[in-house]
C-alpha positions as CSV (number, residue, x, y, z in Angstrom):
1,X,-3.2,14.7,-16.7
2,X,0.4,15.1,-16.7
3,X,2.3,12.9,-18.6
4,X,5.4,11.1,-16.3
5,X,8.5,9.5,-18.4
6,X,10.2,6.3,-16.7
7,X,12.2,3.0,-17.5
8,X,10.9,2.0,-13.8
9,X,10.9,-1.7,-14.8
10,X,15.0,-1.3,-15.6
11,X,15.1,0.9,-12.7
12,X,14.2,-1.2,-10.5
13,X,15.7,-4.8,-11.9
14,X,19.1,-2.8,-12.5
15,X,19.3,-1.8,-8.7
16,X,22.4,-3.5,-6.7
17,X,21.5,-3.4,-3.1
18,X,23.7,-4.7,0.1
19,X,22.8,-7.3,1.5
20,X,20.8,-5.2,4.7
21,X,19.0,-2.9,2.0
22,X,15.9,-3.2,0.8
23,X,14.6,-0.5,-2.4
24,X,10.6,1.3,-1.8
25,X,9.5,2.4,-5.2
26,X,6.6,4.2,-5.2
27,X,3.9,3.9,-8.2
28,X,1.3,6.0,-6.9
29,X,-2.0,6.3,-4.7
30,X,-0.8,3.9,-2.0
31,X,1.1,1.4,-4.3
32,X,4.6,0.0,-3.6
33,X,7.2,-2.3,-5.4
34,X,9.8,-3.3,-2.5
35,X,12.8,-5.1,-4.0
36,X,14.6,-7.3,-1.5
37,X,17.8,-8.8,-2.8
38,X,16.6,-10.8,-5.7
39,X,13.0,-11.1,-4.6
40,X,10.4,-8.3,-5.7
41,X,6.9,-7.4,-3.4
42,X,4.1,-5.4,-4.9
43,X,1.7,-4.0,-2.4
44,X,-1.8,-1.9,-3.5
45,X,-0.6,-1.3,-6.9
46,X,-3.2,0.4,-9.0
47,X,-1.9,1.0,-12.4
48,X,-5.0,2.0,-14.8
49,X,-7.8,4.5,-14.4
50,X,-10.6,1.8,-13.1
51,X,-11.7,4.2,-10.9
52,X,-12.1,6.9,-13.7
53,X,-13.8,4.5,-15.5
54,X,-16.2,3.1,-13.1
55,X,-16.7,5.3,-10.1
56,X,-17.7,8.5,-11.2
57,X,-20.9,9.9,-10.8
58,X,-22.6,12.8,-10.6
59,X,-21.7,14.1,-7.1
60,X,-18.0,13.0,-7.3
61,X,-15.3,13.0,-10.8
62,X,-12.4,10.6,-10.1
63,X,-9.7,11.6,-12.7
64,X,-5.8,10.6,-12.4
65,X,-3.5,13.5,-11.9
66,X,-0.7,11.8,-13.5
67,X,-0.5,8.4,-15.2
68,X,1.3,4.8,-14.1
69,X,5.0,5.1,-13.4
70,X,4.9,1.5,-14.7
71,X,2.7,-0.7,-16.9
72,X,1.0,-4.0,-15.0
73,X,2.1,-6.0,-18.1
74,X,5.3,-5.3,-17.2
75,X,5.6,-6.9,-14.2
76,X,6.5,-10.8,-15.2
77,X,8.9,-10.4,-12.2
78,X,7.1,-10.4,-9.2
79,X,7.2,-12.8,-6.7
80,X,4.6,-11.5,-3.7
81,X,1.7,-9.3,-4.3
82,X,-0.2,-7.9,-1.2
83,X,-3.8,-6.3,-2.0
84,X,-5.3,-4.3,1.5
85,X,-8.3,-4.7,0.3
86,X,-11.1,-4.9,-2.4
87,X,-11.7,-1.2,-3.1
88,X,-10.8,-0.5,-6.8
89,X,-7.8,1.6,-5.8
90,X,-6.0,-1.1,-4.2
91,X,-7.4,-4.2,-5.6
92,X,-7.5,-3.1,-9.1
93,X,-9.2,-5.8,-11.5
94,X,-7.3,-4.4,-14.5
95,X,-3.9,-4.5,-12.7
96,X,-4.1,-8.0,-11.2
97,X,-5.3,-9.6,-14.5
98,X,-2.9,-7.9,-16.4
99,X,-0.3,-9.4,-14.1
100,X,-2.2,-12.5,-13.8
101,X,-1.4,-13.4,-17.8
102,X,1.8,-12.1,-17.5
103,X,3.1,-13.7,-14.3
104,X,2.4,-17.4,-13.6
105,X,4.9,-17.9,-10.5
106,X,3.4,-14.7,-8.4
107,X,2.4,-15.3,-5.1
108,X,-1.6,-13.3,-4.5
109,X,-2.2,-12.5,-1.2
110,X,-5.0,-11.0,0.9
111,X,-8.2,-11.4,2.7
112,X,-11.6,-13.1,1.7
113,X,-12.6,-10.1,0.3
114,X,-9.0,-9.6,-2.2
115,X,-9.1,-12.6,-2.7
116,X,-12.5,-13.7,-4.6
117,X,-11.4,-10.5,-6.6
118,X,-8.4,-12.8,-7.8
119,X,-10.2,-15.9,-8.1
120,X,-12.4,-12.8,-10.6
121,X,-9.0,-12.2,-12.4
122,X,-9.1,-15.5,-13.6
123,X,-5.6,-15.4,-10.6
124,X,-5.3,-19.3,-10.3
125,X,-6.3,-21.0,-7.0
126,X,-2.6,-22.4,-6.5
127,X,-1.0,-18.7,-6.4
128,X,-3.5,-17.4,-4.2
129,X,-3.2,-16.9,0.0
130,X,-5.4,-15.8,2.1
131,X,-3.5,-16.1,5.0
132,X,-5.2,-16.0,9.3
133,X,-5.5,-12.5,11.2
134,X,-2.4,-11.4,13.6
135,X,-0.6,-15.1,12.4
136,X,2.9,-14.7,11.4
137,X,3.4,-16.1,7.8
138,X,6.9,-17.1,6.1
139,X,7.0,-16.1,2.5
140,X,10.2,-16.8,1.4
141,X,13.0,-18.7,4.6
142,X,15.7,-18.8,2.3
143,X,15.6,-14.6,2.0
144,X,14.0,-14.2,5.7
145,X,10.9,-12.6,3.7
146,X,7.8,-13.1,6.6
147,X,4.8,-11.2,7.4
148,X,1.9,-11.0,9.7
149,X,-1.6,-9.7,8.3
150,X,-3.2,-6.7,10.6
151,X,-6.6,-5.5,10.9
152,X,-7.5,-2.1,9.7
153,X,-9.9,0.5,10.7
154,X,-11.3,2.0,7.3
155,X,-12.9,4.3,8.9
156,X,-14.2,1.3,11.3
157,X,-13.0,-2.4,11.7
158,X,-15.4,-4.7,9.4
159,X,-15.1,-8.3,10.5
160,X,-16.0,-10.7,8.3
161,X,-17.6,-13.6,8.4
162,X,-14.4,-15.9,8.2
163,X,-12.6,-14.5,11.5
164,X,-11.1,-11.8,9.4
165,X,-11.6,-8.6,8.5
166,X,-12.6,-6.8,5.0
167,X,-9.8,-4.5,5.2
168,X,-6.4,-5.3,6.4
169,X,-2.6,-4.2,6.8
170,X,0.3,-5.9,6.8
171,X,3.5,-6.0,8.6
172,X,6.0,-7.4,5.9
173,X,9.7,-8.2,7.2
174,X,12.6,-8.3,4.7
175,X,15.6,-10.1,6.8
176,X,16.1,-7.3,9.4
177,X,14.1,-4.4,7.4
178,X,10.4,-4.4,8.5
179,X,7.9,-2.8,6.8
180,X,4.2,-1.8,8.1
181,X,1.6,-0.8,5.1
182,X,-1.6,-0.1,6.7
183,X,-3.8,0.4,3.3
184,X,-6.9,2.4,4.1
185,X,-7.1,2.7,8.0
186,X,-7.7,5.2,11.0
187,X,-6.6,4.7,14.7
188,X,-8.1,1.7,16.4
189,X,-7.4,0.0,20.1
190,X,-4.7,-2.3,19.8
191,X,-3.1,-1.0,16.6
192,X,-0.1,0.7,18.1
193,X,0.9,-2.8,20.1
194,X,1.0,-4.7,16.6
195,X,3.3,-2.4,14.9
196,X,6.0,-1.2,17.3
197,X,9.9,-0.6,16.0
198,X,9.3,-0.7,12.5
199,X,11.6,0.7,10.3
200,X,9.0,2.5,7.7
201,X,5.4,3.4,8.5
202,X,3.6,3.8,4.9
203,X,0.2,5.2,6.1
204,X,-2.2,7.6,4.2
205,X,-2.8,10.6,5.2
206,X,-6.4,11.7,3.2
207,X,-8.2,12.7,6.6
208,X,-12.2,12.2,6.5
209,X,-15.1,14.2,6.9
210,X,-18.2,14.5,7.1
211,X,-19.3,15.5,3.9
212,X,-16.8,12.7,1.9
213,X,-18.3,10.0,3.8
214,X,-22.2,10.8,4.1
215,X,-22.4,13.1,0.7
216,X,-19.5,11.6,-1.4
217,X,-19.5,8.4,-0.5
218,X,-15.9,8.4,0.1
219,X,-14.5,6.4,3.5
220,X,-11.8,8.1,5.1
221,X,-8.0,7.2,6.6
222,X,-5.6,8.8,9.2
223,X,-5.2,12.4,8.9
224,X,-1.5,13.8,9.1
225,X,-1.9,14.0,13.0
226,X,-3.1,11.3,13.3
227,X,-0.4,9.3,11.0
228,X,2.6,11.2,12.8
229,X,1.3,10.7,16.4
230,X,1.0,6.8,15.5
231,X,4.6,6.8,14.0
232,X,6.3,8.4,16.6
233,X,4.6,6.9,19.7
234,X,5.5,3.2,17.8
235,X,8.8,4.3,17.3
236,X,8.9,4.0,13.5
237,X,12.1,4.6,11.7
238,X,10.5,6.8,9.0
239,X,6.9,7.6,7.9
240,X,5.8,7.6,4.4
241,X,2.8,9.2,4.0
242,X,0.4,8.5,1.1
243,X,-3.4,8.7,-0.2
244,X,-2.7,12.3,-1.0
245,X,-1.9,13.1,-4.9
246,X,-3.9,11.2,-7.4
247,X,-7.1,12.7,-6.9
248,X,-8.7,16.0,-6.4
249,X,-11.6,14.8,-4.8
250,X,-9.6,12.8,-2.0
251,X,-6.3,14.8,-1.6
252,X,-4.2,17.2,0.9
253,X,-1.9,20.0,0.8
254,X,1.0,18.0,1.3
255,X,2.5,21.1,2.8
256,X,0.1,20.6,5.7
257,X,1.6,17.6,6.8
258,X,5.0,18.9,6.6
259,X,4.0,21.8,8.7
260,X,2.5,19.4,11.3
261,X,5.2,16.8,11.4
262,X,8.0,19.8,12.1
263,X,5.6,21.4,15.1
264,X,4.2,18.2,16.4
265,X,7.6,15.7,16.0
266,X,10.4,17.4,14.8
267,X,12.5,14.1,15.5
268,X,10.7,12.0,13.1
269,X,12.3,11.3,10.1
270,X,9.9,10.8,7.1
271,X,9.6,10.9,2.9
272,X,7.1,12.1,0.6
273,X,7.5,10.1,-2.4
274,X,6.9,11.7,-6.3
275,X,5.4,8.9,-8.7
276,X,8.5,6.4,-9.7
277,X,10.9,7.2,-7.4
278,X,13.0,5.2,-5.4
279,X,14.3,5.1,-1.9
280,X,16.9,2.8,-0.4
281,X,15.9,1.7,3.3
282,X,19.2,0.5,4.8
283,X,19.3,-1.2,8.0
């Protein structure tokens, strides 16, 4: 594994931003800290090697490429954390109760399914939410900090028995910056209509196959077509694709989606993050 060197905490606390700006940094797989004025937003962050630890078997090795940018008992200052769902990539039962003794003002939020993985983390009740499909929900008035919780496709839309759905998105606005994360989907009807005119699209861009789903076990997301086709026809500021680099068994050629994105929609911008960067989305 290569080894990666960042302050990222002081990084990110340190950062002066306008008042219009909003800061994406990324901390690998799918995960994002989003700093917003003085409030801080984590979304999918997986920072240990669960995976490695637990998933493996004898058809499929999960081994991180390159460690944590940043440690999950280092984050005492977030306010809102958004798990996609409970898949041990995004809902990572070492990071959330690292964070959960850490971090007693944090805001959890997600569907049935993230959330009896909290309740799990010993996350108390009162910083849980588990907030209604396709319902706008205000997080923070005084910073304009709303969001609306999307269904997502993992391969296939899994209702649950609640009204909901096991795996989700989430549309997250930050004053006039808004912000779709779809965590692990594919194109469904009626996805396109619930996240027009956003200014970043973070979607992955993994693909799927036959023989990752039916011989691997692995579910698949968007390919690169697929991700760049949805960006451009919703008229998405940027794209961010992601789901590509920290595992051999589940990656791309990044290169690939470069090459697509020039011939298919040369007018799109986009950003393909390294582990602990940070981008400044003005607005």
């Amino acid at each position: 594994m290569k080894e990666l060197r960042s302050d990222l905490r002081d990084k990110i606390l340190n950062m002066e931003l306008l008042p219009n700006q909003a800061a994406l940094f990324y901390i690998g797989q799918v995960g994002f800290i989003i700093k917003y004025q003085n409030t801080y937003t984590m979304i999918d962050g997986y920072l240990s090697d669960y995976v490695d630890k637990n998933c493996s078997s004898a058809l499929v090795r999960w081994e991180r490429l390159y460690p944590a940018p940043i440690q999950a008992e280092n984050l005492d200052f977030l306010d809102f954390i958004f798990c996609t769902h409970a898949h041990f990539d995004h809902a990572d039962p070492w990071t959330i109760h690292k964070i959960a003794e850490v971090n007693h003002k944090a805001i959890f939020i997600g569907p049935s399914s993230v959330c009896s993985v909290y309740s799990d983390c010993s996350v108390p009740a009162k910083q849980i939410l588990q907030p209604v499909i396709d319902s706008p929900t205000v997080l923070d008035p005084g910073h304009k900090i709303s969001f609306t919780m999307i269904p997502a496709a993992h391969e296939e839309l899994h209702p649950d028995q609640q009204g909901g759905f096991a795996e989700v998105g989430y549309r997250i606005s930050f004053g006039h910056a808004t912000i779709y994360h779809s965590g692990d989907c594919c194109p469904y009807d009626g996805l396109e209509s619930r996240i027009m005119n956003c200014d970043a699209l973070i979607l992955p861009v993994n693909g799927r196959d036959y023989y990752r789903r039916n011989v691997k076990d692995i579910i698949g997301c968007f390919d690169s077509t697929e991700a760049i086709t949805l960006a451009a026809d919703t008229h998405a500021g940027m794209l961010i694709p992601v789901h590509w680099d920290l595992y051999h068994v589940n990656e791309i050629n990044p290169g690939t989606f470069v090459d697509l994105a020039h011939r298919l929609h040369p007018e799109l911008p986009f950003h393909i993050f390294v582990p602990g960067e940070g981008y400044i989305l003005s607005v």
